[in-house]
N, C-alpha and C positions, 0 to 999 in steps of 0.2 A: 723485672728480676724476681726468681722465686725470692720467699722470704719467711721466717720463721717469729711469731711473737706470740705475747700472752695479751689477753682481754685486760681493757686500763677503763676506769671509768669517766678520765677525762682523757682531753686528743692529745694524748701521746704518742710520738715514734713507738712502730714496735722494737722491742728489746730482744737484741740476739741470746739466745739462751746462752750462745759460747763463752760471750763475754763473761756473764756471772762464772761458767766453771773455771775461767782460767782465773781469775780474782782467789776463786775459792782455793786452787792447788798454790796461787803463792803463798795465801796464806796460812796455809796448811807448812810448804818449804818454812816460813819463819818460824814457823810454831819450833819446828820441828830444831833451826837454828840455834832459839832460844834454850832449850830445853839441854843442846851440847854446848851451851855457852859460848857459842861462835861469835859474838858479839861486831865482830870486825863486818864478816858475811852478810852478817842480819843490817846490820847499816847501811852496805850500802846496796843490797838488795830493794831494802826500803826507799832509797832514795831513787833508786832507777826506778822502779815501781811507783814509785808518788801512792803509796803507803802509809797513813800518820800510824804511830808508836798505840792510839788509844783502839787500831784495826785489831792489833795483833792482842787477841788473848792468852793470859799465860797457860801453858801445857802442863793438866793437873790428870790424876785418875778417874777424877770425876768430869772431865770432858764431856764424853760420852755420856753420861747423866742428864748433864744439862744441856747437850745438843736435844736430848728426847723430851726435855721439859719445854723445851722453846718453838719443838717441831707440833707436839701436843697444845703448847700453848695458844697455836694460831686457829683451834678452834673455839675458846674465849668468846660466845659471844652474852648480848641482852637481850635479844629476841624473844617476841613472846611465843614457849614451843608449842603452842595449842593449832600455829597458822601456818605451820611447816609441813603439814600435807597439802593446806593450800597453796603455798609457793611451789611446791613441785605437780602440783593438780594444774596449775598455771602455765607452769614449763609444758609440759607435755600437749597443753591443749593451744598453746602456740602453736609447737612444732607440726602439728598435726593439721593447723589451718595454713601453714604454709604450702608454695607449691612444692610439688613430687618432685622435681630436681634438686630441692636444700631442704626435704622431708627429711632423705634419707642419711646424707651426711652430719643433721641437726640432732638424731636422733641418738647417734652415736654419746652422746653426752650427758645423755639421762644415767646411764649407769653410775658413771663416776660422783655424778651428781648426787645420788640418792645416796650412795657409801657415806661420802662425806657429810650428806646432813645429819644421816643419822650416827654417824661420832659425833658429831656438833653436839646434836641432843646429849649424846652420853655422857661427853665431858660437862658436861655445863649441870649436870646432875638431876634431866628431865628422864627416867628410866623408863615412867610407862609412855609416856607420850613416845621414847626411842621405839619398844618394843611394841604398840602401835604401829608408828607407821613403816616397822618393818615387816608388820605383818600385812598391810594394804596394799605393800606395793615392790615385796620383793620374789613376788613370781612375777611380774611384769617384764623382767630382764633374761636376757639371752640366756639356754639353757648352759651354754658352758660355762659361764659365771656362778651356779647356780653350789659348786663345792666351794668354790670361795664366801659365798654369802650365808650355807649352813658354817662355816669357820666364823663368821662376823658375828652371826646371831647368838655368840656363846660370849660376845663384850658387853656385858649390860652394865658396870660400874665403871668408874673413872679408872679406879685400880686395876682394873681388865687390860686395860689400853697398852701398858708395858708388858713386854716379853708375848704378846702374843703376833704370832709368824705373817700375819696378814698385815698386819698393824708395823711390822718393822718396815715390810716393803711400802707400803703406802707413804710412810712419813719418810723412809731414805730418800724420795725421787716424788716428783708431780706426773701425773698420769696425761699421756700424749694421745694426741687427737688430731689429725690430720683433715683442714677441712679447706675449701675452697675460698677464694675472697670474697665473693658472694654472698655467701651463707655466711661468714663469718661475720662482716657486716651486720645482717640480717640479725643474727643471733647478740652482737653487741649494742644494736640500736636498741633489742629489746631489753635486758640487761642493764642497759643504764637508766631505765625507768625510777621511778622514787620506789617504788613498790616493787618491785624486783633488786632491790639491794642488798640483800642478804645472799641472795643466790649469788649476784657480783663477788661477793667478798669472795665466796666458796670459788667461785673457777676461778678467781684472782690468785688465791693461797696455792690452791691443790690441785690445779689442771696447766698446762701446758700445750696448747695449739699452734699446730707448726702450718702457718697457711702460707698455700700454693696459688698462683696463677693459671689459669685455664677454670675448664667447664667443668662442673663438681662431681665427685666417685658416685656412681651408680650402685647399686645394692651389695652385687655380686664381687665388688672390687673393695668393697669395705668389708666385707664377709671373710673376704680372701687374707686382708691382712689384720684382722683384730684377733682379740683372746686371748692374751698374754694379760700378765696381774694387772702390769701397768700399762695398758695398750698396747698401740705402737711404738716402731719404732721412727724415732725424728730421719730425716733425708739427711742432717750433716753427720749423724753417727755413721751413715756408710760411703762417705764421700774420700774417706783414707784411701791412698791408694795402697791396693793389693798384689804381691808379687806372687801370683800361685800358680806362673808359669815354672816347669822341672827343670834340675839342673842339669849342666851341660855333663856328661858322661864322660870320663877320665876314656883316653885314647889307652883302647887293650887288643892286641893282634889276639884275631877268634879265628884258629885254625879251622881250616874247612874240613868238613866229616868225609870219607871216601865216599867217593861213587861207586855204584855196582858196577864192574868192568860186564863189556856184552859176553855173552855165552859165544858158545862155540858158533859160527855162522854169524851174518849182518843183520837175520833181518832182527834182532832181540834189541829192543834201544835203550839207549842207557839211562840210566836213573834222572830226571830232570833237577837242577838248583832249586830250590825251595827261593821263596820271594820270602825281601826283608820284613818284618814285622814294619808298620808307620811309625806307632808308638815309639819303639826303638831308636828309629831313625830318627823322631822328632828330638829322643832326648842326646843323640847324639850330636847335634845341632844347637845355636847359642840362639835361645827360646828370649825374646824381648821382652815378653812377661815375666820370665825369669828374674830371682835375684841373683845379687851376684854369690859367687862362691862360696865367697869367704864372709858374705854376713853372719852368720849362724857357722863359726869354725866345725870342722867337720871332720873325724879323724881321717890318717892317712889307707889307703887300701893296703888290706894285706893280702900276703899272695892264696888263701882259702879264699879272699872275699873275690879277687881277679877270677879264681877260677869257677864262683858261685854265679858270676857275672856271665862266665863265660856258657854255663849251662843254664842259665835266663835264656838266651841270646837263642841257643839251640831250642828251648822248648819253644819258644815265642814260633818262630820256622813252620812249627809243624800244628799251630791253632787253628781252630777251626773256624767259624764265622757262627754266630748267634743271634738268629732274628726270628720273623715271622713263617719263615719257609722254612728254617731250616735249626728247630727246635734241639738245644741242649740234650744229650745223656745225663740222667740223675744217678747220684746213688746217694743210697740214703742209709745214713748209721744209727741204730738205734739204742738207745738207752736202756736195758732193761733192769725191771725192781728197782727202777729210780725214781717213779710217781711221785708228785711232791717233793721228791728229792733233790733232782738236779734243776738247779736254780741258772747256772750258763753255760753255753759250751763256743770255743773256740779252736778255728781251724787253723795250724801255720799257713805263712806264706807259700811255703812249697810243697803244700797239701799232706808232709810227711807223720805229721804228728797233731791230736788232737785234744784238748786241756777241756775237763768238765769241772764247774762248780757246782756244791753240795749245799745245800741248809746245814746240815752236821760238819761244818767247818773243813770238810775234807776237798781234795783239786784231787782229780786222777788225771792223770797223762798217758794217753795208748799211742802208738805205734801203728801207723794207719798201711805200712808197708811191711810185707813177711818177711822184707830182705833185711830191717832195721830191726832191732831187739835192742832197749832201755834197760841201764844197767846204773849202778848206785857206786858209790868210791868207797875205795879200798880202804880196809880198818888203820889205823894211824901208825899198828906197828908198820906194816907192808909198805904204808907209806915213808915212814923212814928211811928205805933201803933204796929208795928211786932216787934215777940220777937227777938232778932239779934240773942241768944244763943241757939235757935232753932236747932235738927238737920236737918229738914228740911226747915230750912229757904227761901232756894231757891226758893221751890216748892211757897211760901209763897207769893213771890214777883209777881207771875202772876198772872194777869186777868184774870179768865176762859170766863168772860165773854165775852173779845174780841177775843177768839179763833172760827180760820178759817181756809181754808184749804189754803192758801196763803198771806204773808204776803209781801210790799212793803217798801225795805230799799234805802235810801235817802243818801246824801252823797260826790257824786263825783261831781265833774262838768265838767266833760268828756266822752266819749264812751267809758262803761268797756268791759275790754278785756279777765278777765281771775278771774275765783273765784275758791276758795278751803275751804275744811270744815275741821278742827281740827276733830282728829279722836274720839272724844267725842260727837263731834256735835253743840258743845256751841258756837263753834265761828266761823264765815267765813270771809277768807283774799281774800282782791279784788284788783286788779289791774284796771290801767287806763291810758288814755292817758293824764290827766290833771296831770300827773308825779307823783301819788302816791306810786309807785311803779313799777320795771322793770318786765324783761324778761321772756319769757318761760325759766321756772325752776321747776322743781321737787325735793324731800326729796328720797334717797335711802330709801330702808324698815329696815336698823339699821340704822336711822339717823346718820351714821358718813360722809354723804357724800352728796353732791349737784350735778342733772347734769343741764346745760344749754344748749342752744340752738337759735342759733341767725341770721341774717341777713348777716354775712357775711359766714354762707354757714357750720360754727364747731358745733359741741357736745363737750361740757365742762366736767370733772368731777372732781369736787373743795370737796378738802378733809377741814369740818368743824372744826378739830382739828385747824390745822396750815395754813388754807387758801390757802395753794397751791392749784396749779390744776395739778393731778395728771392723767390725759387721755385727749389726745387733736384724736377727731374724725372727720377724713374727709372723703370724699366721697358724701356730697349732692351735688346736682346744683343750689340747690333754698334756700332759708329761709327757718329755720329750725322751725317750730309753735307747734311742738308736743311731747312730750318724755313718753316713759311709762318703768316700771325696772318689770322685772318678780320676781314671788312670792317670790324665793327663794334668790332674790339681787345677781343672774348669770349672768345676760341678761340686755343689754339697748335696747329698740327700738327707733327709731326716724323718722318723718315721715311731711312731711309740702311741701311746692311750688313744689316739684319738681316732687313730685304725690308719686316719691320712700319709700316703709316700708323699712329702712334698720335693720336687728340684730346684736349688736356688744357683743364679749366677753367683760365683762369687765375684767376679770382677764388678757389679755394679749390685750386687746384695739384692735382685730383682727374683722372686718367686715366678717360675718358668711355668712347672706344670705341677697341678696337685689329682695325685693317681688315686684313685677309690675302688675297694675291690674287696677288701679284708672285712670280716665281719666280731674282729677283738685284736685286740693287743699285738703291734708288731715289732718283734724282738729284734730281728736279722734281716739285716741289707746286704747287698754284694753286685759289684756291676762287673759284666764280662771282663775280660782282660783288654778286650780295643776298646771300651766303654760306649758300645752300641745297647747293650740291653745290661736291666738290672733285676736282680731275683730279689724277692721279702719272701719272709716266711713266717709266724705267728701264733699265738695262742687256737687261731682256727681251725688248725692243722693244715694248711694249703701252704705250698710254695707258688709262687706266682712271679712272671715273667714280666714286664713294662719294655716296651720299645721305646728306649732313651733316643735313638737317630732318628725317628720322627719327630717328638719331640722340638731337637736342635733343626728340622726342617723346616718346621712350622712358625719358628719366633718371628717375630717381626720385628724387622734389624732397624726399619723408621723410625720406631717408636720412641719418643720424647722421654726419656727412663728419670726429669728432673718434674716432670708434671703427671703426678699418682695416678690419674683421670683416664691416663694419654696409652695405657699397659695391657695389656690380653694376659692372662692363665689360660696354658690347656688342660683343660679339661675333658679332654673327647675320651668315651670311655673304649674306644678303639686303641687306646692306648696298652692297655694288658691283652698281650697275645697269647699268654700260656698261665693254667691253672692246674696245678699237680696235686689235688688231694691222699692223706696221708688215712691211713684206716684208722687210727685213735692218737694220733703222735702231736704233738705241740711240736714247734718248729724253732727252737733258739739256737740256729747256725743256717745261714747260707754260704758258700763259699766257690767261687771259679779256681779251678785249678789255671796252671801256665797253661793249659792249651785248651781251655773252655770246657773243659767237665763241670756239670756241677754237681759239688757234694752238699750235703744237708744231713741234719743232726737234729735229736729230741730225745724225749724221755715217753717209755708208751705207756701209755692211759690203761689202769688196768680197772 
């Protein structure tokens, strides 16, 4: 059976990590008891628990305090720091006389290893011997680590150690390591030497190995999934199941559009039925993967949303197909006199309308249709004189007179970073750096699910019912700026600093394919509307095309997805079909219309 444990320096069971965090959330529940004086709860919590009263500590402000003094405390050591480039001179020229099969998964551990000695040193108050041996042997390490270790190299006192950003993530969590039982072996028999002791203590405290059963990760599949602050991700954090099949489609009669009646004479034929969309069809159908309904209550339809539905349904009829033969129409909007200005831009759902953010705190919103014109509400006398009990009230409240093909919303007092349109259209949510709101985040398509996306390198996916987070994705180099979910809520993409598109299952949090093609920064994803192919577009100025249905042709449905070893990535660079260079345009919008147009947006390079 797979199995998850940390390095013991006597023969110990290995220890399920699980066990420690559920200990920790009860005790966290009592604190938490305590603190409302629930006294009744707290008793007998405790005693189903098999809890003693001296577990629970009392809930003070300085909690938090002293959780950082006891996470810092655990590098405490008496070592003499003159022989700590020898112990890790030592570590490396093991690993290195081992064979090539548990070379490369042994080696994986040097990184972690070298962090934590040299806070060792720091705390313990050896400063040059720290800044020593980070100067012998911290270009030795992967160059994506290499912005987190110019962050480390700025801790030289003990007093550094608090409030700096590196230092919170390291001591919140043990750094994960996924290695074989072979090698792990291998790496604890050495370990428990008398003279490798020091280094024991250190993967004892501050590392985490979660070892697997089978033949150990080969270079290319440990490559695939490292780089995040705290490495990987453990197998049980995406063993939750995930419901990110679509919900069933409320039953709506979709009048059929006339046919062309024949001209004059038989031989003119008449206009053909257009074939259902699948998509459509599927979510018209009770999707097993699905959750149910009513998990995530969901308001009732109204009759605009029926009849929004009902012109889905139509455009879907008349889409086209998007692959390698049979290459997308672009159009492409451009931004001008916004150089350095416009910092995002987003396209609604139903391609009508498009929302830019500014560095100068400003959103503009245009009117992507000649037939629509934006218009502002009426001054508050006028508004007084309308009927409330109106059904069109709404329509009531605007000025046609101030409709334009763009309008200027006010607001922030920061450079916005990220806007989104309610799939109605009536509202847009904006983010900012004046703290209004956080992180690249997206809405699964049955809203029961959240993915994020951050700077330390993860793809998030926080189930909205219960708040967990139910899929922890590694595998970038860079910050994460981008997420897009395919039609059917199968598929994550993610995509920012590091230039990599990668595809994750979500059903088993398995990394599909990682797309290479981008030469900086990629802003904007979008997958067709039947989610066969997917556009990015970037700081390069390129849109670029990926064939996702190969991709899903290609997986290999065998594969043992609970033994890391046992997994393929594609990689084929046959994968990008289309390259659309732009004459000076940065690319921060891609979007498929309902029937596969793609539009694309930027700011132009002046």
């Amino acid at each position: 059976m797979p199995s998850s444990g940390v390095l013991s320096s006597h023969a110990e069971p290995i220890i399920p990590k699980s066990d420690v965090s559920d200990k920790q959330t009860l005790l966290a529940v009592l604190q938490f008891l305590k603190k409302n004086n629930l006294k009744d709860t707290e008793e007998l919590l405790k005693r189903e628990a098999g809890i003693k009263d001296d577990e629970v500590t009392p809930h003070s402000t300085t909690a938090s305090e002293s959780d950082v003094s006891h996470a810092l405390a655990a590098y405490k050591s008496s070592d003499d720091p003159s022989l700590y480039s020898d112990y890790y001179t030592d570590l490396k020229s093991f690993i290195d006389s081992c064979l090539d099969v548990h070379k490369v998964e042994l080696a994986v551990i040097l990184y972690p290893v070298f962090v934590h000695m040299y806070l060792e040193l720091v705390y313990n108050g050896h400063e040059n011997h720290a800044v020593e041996f980070f100067e012998k042997f911290h270009s030795d390490q992967e160059d994506y680590y290499q912005d987190d270790l110019r962050q480390l190299s700025t801790v030289v006192k003990r007093e550094h150690m608090q409030g700096n950003t590196l230092m919170e993530n390291f001591k919140s969590s043990k750094f994960v390591i996924k290695m074989s039982r072979d090698s792990y072996i291998h790496l604890k028999r050495r370990l428990q030497e008398k003279k490798m002791k020091p280094l024991l203590n250190i993967v004892q405290e501050h590392l985490f190995v979660d070892v697997f059963d089978g033949m150990p990760r080969n270079k290319q599949q440990i490559q695939l999934s490292s780089g995040a602050v705290l490495g990987e991700s453990e197998r049980e954090a995406n063993r939750v199941k995930v419901y990110y099949g679509l919900l069933k489609e409320p039953d709506i009669n979709i009048p059929l559009e006339e046919e062309e009646e024949a001209g004059e004479g038989d031989d003119k034929p008449k206009k053909k039925k257009q074939k259902k969309d699948p998509l459509l069809m599927k979510k018209s159908k009770n999707d097993p993967n699905a959750p149910q309904n009513n998990r995530i209550p969901l308001p009732e339809l109204k009759d605009s949303d029926k009849i929004e539905k009902i012109t889905v349904f139509r455009e879907a009829t008349k889409r086209v197909k998007v692959n390698s033969t049979c290459m997308p129409s672009i159009c492409f909007y451009t931004l001008l006199n916004s150089f350095q200005g416009a910092t995002c831009v987003e396209i609604s759902e139903d391609s009508s309308l498009l929302a830019a953010g500014f560095s100068n705190s400003a959103i503009r919103v245009f009117s992507l249709l000649n037939s629509v014109k934006l218009r502002t509400m009426k001054k508050s006398k006028d508004l007084d004189i309308i009927d409330k009990e109106a059904e069109d009230v709404l329509e009531r409240m605007m000025d046609d007179r101030t409709a334009s093909e763009f309008k200027v919303l006010l607001g922030h007092s920061g450079p916005v970073y990220a806007t989104n349109f309610s799939r109605d259209r009536k509202f847009l949510i904006s983010a900012s750096e004046d703290g209004t709101n956080l992180c690249c985040a997206l809405f699964h398509p049955n809203s029961n699910y959240i993915a994020t996306g951050s700077s330390d390198r993860v793809v998030r996916m926080w189930d909205n019912l219960t708040g967990n987070c139910v899929r922890i994705l590694t595998g970038h180099k860079g910050a994460v700026q981008v997420l897009c979910f395919s039609p059917d809520g199968r598929f994550l993409v993610s995509s920012g600093v590091d230039r990599c598109v990668l595809l994750w299952d979500i059903s088993s949090g398995s990394l599909l394919a990682n797309m290479k093609g981008h030469t900086d920064t990629v802003y904007s994803l979008a997958f067709s509307r039947d989610g066969a192919a997917l556009a990015s577009g970037g700081l390069d100025n390129h849109v670029k095309l990926w064939d996702i249905h190969r991709v899903l042709q290609e997986v290999d449905i065998e594969a043992d997805l609970s033994i890391p070893s046992s997994f393929t990535v594609n990689e084929n660079p046959n994968l990008l079909f289309g390259t659309f260079p732009t004459k000076s345009t940065p690319v921060l919008a891609v979007h498929f219309t309902r029937r596969n147009l793609l539009l694309a947006s930027g700011p132009l390079q002046t």
